[in-house]
N, C-alpha and C positions, 0 to 999 in steps of 0.2 A: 826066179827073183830078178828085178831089175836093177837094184842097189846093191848086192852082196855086199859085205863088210863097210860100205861108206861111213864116213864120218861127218856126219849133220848136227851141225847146232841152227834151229829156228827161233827166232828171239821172237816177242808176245804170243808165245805155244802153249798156254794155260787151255785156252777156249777158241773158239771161230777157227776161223781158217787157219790158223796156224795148229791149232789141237789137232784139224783133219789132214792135215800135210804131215803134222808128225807122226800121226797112227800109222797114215798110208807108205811112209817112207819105212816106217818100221816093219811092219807086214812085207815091204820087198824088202826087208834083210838089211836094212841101215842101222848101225849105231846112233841113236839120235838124241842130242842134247835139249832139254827144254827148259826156257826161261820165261821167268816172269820179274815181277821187281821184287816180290815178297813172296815167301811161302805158303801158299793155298790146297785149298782143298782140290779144285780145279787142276789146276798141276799134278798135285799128287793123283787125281783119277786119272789122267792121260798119261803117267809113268804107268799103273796100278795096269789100266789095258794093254799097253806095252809089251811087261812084262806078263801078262797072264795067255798073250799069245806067244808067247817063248823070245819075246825079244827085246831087245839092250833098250835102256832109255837110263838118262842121269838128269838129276835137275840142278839147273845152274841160277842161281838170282844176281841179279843187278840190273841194273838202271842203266840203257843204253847211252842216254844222254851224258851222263857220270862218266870223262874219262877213266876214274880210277875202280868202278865197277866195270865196265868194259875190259879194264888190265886182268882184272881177279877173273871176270867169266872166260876170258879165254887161255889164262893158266890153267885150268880146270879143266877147259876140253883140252888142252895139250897135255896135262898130268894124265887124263883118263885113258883118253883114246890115240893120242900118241902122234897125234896132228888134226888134221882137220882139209875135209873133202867138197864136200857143201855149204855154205851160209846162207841161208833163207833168210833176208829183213824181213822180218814183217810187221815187227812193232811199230804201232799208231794207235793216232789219236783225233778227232775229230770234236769238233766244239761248234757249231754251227748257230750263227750272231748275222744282224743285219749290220752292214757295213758301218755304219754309226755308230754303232754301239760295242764292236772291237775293240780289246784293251790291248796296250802290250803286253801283257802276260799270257793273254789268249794266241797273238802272234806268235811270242818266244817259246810257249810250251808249246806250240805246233811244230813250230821248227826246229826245237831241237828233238824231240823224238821221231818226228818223221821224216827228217832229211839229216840233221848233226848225228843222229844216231845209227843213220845207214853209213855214212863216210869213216864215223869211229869203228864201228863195226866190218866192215869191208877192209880197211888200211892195219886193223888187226887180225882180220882173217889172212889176207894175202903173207905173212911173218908164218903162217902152220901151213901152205899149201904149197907144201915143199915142191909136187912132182906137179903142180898145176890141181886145177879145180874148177867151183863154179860155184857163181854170185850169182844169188837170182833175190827177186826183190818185189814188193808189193806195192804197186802205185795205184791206178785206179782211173774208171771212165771220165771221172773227175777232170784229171789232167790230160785228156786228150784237147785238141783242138775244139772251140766252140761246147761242148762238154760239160762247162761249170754252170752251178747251178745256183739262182740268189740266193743271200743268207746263208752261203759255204765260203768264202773269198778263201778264208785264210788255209782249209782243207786244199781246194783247190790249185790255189797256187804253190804248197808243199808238193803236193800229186803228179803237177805240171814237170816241176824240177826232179823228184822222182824218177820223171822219165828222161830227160836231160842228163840227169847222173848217170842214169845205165847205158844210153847212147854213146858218151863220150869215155866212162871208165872202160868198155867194150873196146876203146880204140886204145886207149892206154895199157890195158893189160895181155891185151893179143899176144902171140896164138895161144899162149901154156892156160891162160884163165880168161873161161867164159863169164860174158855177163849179160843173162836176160830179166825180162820183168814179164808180171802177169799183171794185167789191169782189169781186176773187177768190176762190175756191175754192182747195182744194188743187191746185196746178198743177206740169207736167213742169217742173222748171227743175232750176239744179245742185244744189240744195239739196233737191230729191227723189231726188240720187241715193244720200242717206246714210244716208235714212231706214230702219228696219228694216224686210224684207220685211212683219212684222203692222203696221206703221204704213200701210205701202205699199196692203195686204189692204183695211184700214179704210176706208179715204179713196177705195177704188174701190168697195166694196160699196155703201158710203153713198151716191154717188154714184148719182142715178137714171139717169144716162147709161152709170153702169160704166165709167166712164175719169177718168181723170184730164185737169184740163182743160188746155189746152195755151197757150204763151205767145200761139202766133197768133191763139187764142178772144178774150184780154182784148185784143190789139191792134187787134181787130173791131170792139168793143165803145169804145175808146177815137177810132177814123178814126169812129167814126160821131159821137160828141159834138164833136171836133173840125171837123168838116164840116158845110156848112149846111142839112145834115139833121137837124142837132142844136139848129138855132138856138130851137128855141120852149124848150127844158129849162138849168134853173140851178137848182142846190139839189137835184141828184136825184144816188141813187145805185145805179148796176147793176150789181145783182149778176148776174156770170159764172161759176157753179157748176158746174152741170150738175143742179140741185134737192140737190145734198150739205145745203144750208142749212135743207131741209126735210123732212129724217128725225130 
C-alpha cells in the first residue's frame, strides 16, 4: 500500500475526480474524508465502496466557500482521525458564458469555490499537519499559458491563479509541507455528459490520445504526489491531458 494510515480529506468527493481519488487513496490504505455541500446519494455510494473494500472513509458537509463550514469540516477530521495528512482541493465549479454576457454572480461563485475555497481550506489544513504534509490541488489545462478557451473567461482565469496559488504556497510552506497541482484536460465526468456532440468531437480529436481523459488518469496522477514517490516535488504542476494541451 502507498498511503498506509494517511489522513485525506478531498473536498467535491461525491462524484468525478474527486470520487476516483478517494476510492483510489482508500484502496492504498488511506483514511479518507469525503465532502460534498449536502448529503447525497453519491457520497454516500463512494463511503458504501470504501467501506465494502475494507476501508475507512467518513463524510463531512460544508460549503468550502463558507468560512464557518470550512471551521465545522475540519473539526470533524481533527475529532476523527486525529489530524490530517493530505488535502486534495478539488472542489469546483464552471459556468461557461460569452464574455458579454458574464454577471457578477457568475464571477464571485467562480471565485469563491475555486480559488477562496482552496486558500480557506489550505490555511485550515496547515492548523492538523502537525508533522508536515501535503496540498495538492486541481487546477486545469485551462489555466495554463495560451490554454483558455472562448466562452470560459471566468473558469479560466480561476484555473490560471490555481496555478499561481500552488507555485507560490510551495514557497511559502517549504520544506515540512508540500504543494502540487494536477491540471486536467478535458475529462469523462458528469459534466461531459452535457456537452454538445462537436464540443465532445473537439476535445477528442485534439487529444493526441483520441480520448478523453478519465477521472481514474487524474487520480493516478494525484496517488502519485500524495505518496513518497512524490516526495522530492512542490511547486509543480501535472498536467494529465492526453497532449490535448499541445495542439
Amino acid at each position: 500500500m502507498l498511503l498506509p494510515d494517511k489522513r485525506v480529506l478531498i473536498t467535491g468527493s461525491s462524484s468525478g475526480i474527486g470520487a476516483a481519488t478517494a476510492t483510489l487513496f482508500a484502496k492504498e490504505g488511506a483514511k479518507v474524508a469525503i465532502n460534498c455541500r449536502s448529503k447525497n446519494e453519491e457520497a454516500m455510494e463512494v463511503i458504501n465502496v470504501i467501506q465494502k473494500m475494507g476501508g475507512e472513509a467518513i463524510l463531512v458537509l460544508g460549503d468550502v466557500a463558507v468560512p464557518s463550514d470550512v471551521r465545522q469540516m475540519f473539526e470533524k477530521v481533527a475529532n476523527d482521525f486525529g489530524g490530517l495528512d493530505i488535502l486534495v482541493n478539488n472542489a469546483g465549479i464552471d459556468r461557461p458564458n460569452k464574455f458579454e454576457e458574464i454577471t457578477i454572480k457568475d464571477w464571485d461563485d467562480t471565485m469563491k469555490i475555486n480559488l477562496y475555497g482552496m486558500f480557506l481550506c489550505s490555511q485550515a489544513a496547515l492548523k492538523l499537519m502537525k508533522n508536515g504534509g501535503k496540498i495538492l490541488n486541481t487546477a486545469s489545462v485551462r489555466g495554463l499559458p495560451h490554454c483558455g478557451r472562448r466562452g470560459n473567461l471566468v473558469y479560466t482565469v480561476s484555473k490560471a491563479a490555481v496555478i499561481s496559488f500552488t507555485t507560490t504556497l510551495a514557497k511559502e510552506l517549504a520544506p515540512d509541507i508540500r504543494v502540487n497541482a494536477v491540471a486536467p484536460g478535458p475529462t469523462n465526468t458528469r459534466i461531459s455528459k452535457v456537452w454538445s456532440s462537436k464540443t465532445k468531437k473537439h476535445n477528442v480529436v485534439k487529444s493526441l490520445l483520441k480520448r478523453l481523459t478519465e477521472p481514474e488518469d487524474i487520480a493516478n496522477a494525484f496517488l502519485y504526489l500524495a505518496s513518497d514517490a512524490g516526495d522530492a516535488l512542490t511547486g509543480e504542476v501535472i498536467v494529465v491531458d492526453g497532449g490535448y494541451n499541445l495542439q
